[in-house]
Rosetta silent file (secondary structure, phi, psi, omega in degrees, C-alpha in Angstrom):
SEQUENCE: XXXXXXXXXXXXXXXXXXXXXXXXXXXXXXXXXXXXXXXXXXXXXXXXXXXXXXXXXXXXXXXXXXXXXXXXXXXXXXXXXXXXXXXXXXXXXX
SCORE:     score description
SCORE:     0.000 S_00000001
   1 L     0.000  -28.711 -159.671   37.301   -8.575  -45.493 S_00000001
   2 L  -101.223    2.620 -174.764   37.698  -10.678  -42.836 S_00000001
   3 L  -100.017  -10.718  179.401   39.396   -7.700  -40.229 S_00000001
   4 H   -70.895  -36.593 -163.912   35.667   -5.813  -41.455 S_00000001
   5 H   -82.828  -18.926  174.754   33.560   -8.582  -40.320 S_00000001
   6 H   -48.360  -80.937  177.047   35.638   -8.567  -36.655 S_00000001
   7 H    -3.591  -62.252 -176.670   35.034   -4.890  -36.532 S_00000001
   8 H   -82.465  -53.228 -161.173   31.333   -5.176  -37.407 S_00000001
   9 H   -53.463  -34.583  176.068   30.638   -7.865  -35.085 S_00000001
  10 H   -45.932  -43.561 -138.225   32.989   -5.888  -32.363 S_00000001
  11 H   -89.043  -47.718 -166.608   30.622   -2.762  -33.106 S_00000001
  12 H   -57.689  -65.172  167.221   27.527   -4.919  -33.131 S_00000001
  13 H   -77.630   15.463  145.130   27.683   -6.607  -29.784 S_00000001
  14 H   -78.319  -73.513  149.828   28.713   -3.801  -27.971 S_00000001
  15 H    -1.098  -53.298 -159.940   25.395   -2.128  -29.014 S_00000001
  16 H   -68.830  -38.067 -155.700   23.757   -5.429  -28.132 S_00000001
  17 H   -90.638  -36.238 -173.283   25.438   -5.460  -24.426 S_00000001
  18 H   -85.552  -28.339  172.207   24.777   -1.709  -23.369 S_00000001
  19 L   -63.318  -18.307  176.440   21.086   -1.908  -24.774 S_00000001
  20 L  -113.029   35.062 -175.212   20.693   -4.273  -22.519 S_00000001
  21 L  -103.457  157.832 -175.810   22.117   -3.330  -19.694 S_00000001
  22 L   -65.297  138.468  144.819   19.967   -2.716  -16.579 S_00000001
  23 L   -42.971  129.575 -167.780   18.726    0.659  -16.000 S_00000001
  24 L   -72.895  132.673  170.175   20.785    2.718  -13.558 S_00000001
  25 L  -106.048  159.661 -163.311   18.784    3.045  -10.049 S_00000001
  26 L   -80.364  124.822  177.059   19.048    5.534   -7.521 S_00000001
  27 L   -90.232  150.972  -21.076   21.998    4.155   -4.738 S_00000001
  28 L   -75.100  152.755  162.114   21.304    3.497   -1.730 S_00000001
  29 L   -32.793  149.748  166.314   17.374    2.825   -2.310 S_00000001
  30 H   -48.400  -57.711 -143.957   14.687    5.866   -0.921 S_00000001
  31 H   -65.209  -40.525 -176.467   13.751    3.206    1.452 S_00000001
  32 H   -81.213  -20.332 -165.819   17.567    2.608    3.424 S_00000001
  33 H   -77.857  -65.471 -173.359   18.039    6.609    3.051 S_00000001
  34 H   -52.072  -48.629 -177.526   14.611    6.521    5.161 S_00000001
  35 H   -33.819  -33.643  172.549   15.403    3.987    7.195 S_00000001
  36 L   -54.142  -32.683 -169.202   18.175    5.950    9.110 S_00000001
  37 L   -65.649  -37.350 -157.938   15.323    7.935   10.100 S_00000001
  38 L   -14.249  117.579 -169.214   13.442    5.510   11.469 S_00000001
  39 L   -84.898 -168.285  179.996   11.989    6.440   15.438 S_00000001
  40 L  -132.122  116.180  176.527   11.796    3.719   17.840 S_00000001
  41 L   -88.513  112.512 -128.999    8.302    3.232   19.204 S_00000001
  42 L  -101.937  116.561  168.077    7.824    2.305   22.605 S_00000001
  43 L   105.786  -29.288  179.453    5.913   -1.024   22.860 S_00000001
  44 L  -100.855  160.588  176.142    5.837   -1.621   19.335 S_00000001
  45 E  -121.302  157.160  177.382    7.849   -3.601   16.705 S_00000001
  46 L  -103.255  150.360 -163.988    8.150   -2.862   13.369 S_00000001
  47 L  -111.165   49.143  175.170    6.915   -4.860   10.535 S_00000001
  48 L   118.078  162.505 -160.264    8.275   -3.693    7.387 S_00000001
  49 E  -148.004  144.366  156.583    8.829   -0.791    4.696 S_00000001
  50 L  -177.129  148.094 -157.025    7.057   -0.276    1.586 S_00000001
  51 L   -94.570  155.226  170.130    6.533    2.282   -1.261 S_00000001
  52 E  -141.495  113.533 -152.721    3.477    3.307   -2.918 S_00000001
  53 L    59.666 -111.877 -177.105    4.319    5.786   -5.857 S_00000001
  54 L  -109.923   17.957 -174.419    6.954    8.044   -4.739 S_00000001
  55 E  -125.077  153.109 -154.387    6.375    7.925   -0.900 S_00000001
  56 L  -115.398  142.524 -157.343    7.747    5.133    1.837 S_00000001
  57 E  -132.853  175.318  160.000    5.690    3.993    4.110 S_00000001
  58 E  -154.997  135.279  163.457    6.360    1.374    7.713 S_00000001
  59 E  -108.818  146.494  158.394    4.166   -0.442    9.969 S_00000001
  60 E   -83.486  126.697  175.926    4.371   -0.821   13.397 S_00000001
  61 E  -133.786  125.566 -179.820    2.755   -3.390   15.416 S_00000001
  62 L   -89.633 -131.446 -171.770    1.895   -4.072   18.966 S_00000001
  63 L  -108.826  -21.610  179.411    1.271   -7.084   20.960 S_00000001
  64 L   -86.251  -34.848 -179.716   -2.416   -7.157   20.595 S_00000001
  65 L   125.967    3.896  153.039   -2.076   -6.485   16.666 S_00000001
  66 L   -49.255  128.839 -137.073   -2.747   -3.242   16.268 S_00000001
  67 E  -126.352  124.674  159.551   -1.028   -1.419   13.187 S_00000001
  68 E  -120.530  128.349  143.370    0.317    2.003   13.309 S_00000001
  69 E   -89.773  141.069  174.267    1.798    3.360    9.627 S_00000001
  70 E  -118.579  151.001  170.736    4.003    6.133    9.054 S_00000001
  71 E   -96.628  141.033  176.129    5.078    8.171    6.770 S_00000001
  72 E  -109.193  155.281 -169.785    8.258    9.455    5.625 S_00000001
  73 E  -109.748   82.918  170.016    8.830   12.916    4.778 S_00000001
  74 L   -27.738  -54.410  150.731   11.430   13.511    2.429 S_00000001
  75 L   -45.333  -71.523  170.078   11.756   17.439    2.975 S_00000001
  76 L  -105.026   23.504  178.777   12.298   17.264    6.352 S_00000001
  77 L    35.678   61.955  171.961   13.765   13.933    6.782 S_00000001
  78 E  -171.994  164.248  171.198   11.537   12.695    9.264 S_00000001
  79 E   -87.936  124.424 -161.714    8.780   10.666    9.932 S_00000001
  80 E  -108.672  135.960  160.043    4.667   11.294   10.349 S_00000001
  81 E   -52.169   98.204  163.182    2.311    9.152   11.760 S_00000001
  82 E   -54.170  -67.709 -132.021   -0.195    8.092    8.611 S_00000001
  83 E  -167.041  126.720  127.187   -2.800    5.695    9.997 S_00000001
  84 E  -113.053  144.722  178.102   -3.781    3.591   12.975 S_00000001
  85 E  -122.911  130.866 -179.960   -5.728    0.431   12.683 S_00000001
  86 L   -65.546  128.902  173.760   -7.375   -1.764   15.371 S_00000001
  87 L    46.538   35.919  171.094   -5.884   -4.811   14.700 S_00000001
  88 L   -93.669   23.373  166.804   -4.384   -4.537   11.313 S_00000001
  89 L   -86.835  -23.624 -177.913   -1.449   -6.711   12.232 S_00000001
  90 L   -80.920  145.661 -170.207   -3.856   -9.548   12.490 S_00000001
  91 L  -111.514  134.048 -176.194   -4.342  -12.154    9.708 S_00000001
  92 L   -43.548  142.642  161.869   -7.498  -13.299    8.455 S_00000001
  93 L  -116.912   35.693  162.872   -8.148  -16.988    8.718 S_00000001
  94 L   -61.578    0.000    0.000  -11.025  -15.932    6.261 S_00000001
C-alpha cells in the first residue's frame, strides 16, 4: 500500500509540473531575428523595437525629434519605411 501511494503521488506531480510548465516560445524572438536586419540611418538614432500582432516595428529619431518607423518584412528579410512624424520623438509635458 504504501509503494502505491509513492507511485500515485510520483504520477501525480509529474502531471502537476509539466501542466505547468511555461509554454514553449519561438527561439531567438521575431524581434532579434529582425534585428540583424536592421539599416543604419544616417543622422538618426534608433529608439526601440516593438510588435503589434504579428509584425515588428522600430523608431528612429533625429535630433530635432522627428520619428521615422519601419517596418520589417518577414518575406524578404528586410526593412520598409512605415511612417514619418514631425516630432513624434517629443514628449508631451501635457
Amino acid at each position: 500500500m504504501k509503494k502505491e501511494k509513492k507511485s500515485l503521488f510520483l504520477i501525480i506531480s509529474i502531471l502537476l509540473l509539466s501542466g505547468c510548465a511555461a509554454d514553449i516560445e519561438e527561439y531567438p524572438p521575431k524581434w532579434v531575428i529582425a534585428s540583424t536586419y536592421l539599416p543604419k540611418m544616417e543622422g538618426y538614432r534608433n529608439a526601440g523595437f516593438f510588435e503589434i500582432g504579428n509584425s515588428i516595428y522600430s523608431h528612429y529619431c533625429d535630433s530635432h525629434g522627428n520619428m521615422v518607423r519601419i517596418k520589417f518584412n518577414e518575406e524578404k528579410k528586410s526593412w520598409e519605411k512605415y511612417k514619418y512624424e514631425t516630432f513624434g520623438c517629443l514628449e508631451s509635458k501635457g
